[in-house]
C-alpha positions as CSV (number, residue, x, y, z in Angstrom):
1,X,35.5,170.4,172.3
2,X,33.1,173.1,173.3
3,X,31.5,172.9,176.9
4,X,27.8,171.5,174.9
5,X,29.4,168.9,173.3
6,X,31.1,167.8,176.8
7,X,27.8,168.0,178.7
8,X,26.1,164.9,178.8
9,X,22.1,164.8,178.9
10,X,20.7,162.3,181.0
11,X,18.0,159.7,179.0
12,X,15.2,160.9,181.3
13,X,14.5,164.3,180.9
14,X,11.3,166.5,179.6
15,X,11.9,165.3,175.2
16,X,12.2,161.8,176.0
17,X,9.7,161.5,179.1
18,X,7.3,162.8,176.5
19,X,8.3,160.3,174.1
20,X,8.0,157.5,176.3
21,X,4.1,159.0,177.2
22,X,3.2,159.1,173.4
23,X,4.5,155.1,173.5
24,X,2.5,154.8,176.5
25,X,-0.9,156.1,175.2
26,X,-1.2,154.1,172.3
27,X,-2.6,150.8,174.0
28,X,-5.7,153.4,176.2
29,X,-6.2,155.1,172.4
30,X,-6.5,151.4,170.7
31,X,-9.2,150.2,173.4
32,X,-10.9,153.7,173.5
33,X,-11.3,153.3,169.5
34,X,-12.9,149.9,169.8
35,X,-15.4,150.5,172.1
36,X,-18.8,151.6,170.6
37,X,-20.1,154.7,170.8
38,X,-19.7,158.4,169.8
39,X,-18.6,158.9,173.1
40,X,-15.2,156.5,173.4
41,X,-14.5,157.4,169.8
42,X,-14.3,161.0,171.1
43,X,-12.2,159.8,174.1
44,X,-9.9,158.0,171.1
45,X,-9.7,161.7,169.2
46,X,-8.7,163.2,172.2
47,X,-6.1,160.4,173.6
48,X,-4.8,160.6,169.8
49,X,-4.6,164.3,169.8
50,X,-2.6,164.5,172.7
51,X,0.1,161.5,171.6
52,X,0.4,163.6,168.3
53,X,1.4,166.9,170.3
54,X,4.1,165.2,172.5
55,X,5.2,164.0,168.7
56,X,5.7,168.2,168.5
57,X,6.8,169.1,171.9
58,X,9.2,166.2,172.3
59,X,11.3,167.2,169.4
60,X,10.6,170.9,170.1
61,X,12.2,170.5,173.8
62,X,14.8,168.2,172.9
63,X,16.6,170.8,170.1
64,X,15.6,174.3,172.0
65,X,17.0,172.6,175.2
66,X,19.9,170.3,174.0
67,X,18.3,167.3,175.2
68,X,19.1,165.2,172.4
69,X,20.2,161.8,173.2
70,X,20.8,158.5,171.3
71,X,17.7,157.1,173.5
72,X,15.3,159.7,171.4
73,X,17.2,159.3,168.5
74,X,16.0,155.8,168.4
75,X,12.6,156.1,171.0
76,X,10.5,159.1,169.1
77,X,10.5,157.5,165.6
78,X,9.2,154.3,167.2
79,X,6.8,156.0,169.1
80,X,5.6,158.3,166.1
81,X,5.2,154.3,164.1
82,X,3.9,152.8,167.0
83,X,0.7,156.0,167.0
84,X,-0.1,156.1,163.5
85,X,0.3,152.5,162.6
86,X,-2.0,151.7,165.2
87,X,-4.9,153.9,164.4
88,X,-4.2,152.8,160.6
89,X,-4.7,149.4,161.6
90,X,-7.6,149.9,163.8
91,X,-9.0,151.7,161.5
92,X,-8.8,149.1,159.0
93,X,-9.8,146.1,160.9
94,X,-13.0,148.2,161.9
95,X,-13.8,148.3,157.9
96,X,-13.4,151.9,157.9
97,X,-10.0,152.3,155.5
98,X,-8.9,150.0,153.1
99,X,-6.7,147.6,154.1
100,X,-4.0,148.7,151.1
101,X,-3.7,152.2,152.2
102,X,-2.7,150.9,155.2
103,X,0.2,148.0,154.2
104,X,1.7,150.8,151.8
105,X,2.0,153.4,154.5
106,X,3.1,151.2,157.1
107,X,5.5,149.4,154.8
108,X,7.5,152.5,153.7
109,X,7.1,153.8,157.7
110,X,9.0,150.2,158.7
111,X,11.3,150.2,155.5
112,X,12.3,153.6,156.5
113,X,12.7,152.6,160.1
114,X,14.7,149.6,159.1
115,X,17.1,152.1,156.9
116,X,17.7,154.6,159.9
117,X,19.0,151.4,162.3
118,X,21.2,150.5,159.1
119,X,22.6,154.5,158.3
120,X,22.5,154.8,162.6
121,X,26.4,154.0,162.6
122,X,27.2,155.9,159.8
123,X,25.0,159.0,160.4
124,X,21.5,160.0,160.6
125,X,19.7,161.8,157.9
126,X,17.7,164.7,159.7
127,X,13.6,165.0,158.7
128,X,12.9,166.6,155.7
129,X,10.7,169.0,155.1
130,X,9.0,166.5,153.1
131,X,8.8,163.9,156.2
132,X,7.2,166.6,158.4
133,X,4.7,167.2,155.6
134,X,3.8,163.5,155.7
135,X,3.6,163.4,159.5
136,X,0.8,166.5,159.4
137,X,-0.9,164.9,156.5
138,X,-0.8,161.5,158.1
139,X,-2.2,162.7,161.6
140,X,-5.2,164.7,159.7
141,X,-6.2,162.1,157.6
142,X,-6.2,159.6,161.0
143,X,-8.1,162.4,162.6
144,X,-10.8,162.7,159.8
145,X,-11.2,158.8,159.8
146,X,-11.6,158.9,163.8
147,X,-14.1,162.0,164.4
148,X,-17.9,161.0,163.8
149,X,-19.5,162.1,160.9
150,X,-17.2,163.7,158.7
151,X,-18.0,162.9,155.0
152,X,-16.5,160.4,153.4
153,X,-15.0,162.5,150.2
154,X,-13.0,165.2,152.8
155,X,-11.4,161.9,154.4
156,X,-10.6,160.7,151.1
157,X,-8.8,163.5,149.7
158,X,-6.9,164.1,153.1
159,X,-6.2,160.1,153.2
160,X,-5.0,160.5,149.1
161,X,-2.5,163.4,150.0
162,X,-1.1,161.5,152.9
163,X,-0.6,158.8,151.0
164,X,1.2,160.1,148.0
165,X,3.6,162.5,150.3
166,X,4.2,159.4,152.3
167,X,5.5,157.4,149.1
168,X,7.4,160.2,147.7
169,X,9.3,161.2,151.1
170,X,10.2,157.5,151.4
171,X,11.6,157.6,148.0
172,X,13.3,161.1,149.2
173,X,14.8,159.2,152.2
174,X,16.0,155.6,150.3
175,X,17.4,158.5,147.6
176,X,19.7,160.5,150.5
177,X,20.7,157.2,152.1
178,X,22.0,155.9,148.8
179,X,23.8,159.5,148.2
180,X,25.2,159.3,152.1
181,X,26.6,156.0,151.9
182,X,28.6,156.7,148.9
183,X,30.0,159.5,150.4
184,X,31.4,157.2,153.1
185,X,32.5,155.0,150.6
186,X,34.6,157.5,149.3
187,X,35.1,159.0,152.8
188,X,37.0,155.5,153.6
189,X,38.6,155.1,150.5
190,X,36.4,152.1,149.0
C-alpha cells in the first residue's frame, strides 16, 4: 500500500464543501427564477452561474488535491441533477421549454444515476469525454433559456445539441456498464 492510498480524507473538506454549496443554491436559484422581472432573472443567471463553477472546481480540487471520497462520489452527481433538472423544470412550468425536452433529459440523467448506485459496488465508470460534453452543452443551453432576450433560434440549436449528446452519452454509459459487468462475470467465474 502506498502512503496515498493509507491516508484517509476527511468528508468535509474544500471538493465536497463546494458540492454541498452547489446543493445548497438550488432552492435561492428556483425562487430567484420565478419572481418577475429582468432583474431576479439576472439574480437566477448569476446564482446558476456560480452552482455550475463549483460543478468545475469541486471535481477540479478533489483529483489535484486527493480529496476524493465515497461522500463525493455519491454527493456531486446529485448535486449536478439536482441544478440542471431544476432549471429544466422551471423552465418548463414557466412555458418557456417544452415539457418533452425536459422528461428525456431528466430521464436518461436519473436512469444513469440509478445505474451508478447499481455498478457503485462493483466499480464506477469514470466521465466520459462525452458526459463532460453533455454537462457544457446542458449548462449553455439552460443559460440561453435564463438570460433575457436571446433569440429564440440560438436557444434552440444550443437546446437541440444538448439534447442529442445527452441521449447518445447515456447510451455510451448503459453500453460501458453492460461491457463492465460482464467483465465481472467472468472476473468471478459466472
Amino acid at each position: 500500500m502506498t502512503r496515498d492510498e493509507r491516508r484517509v480524507v476527511s468528508p468535509w473538506n474544500i471538493a465536497n464543501v463546494l458540492t454541498v454549496l452547489r446543493l445548497a443554491l438550488v432552492p435561492f436559484f428556483v425562487v430567484c427564477l420565478f419572481l418577475p422581472g429582468p432583474g431576479w432573472r439576472l439574480a437566477a443567471l448569476a446564482v446558476f452561474a456560480v452552482a455550475s463553477i463549483t460543478d468545475h472546481l469541486d471535481g477540479e480540487l478533489a483529483r489535484r488535491y486527493g480529496l476524493i471520497t465515497d461522500f463525493g462520489k455519491i454527493a456531486d452527481p446529485i448535486a449536478d441533477k439536482a441544478l440542471t433538472g431544476a432549471a429544466l423544470v422551471c423552465l418548463s412550468i414557466l412555458g418557456e421549454l417544452p415539457w418533452w425536452i425536459t422528461l428525456v433529459i431528466l430521464g436518461r440523467e436519473l436512469g444513469i444515476t440509478v445505474l451508478r448506485f447499481v455498478l457503485i459496488r462493483r466499480a464506477i465508470i469514470p466521465a466520459s469525454y462525452g458526459g463532460k460534453v453533455k454537462t457544457v452543452l446542458q449548462i449553455a443551453a439552460i443559460v440561453l433559456y435564463i438570460l433575457p432576450g436571446v433569440p429564440d433560434p440560438l436557444r434552440w440549436v444550443v437546446m437541440g445539441a444538448a439534447l442529442v449528446v445527452t441521449v447518445a452519452t447515456g447510451v455510451d454509459y448503459v453500453v460501458r456498464a453492460v461491457k463492465l459487468r460482464k467483465v465481472a462475470r467472468r472476473a468471478r467465474g459466472e
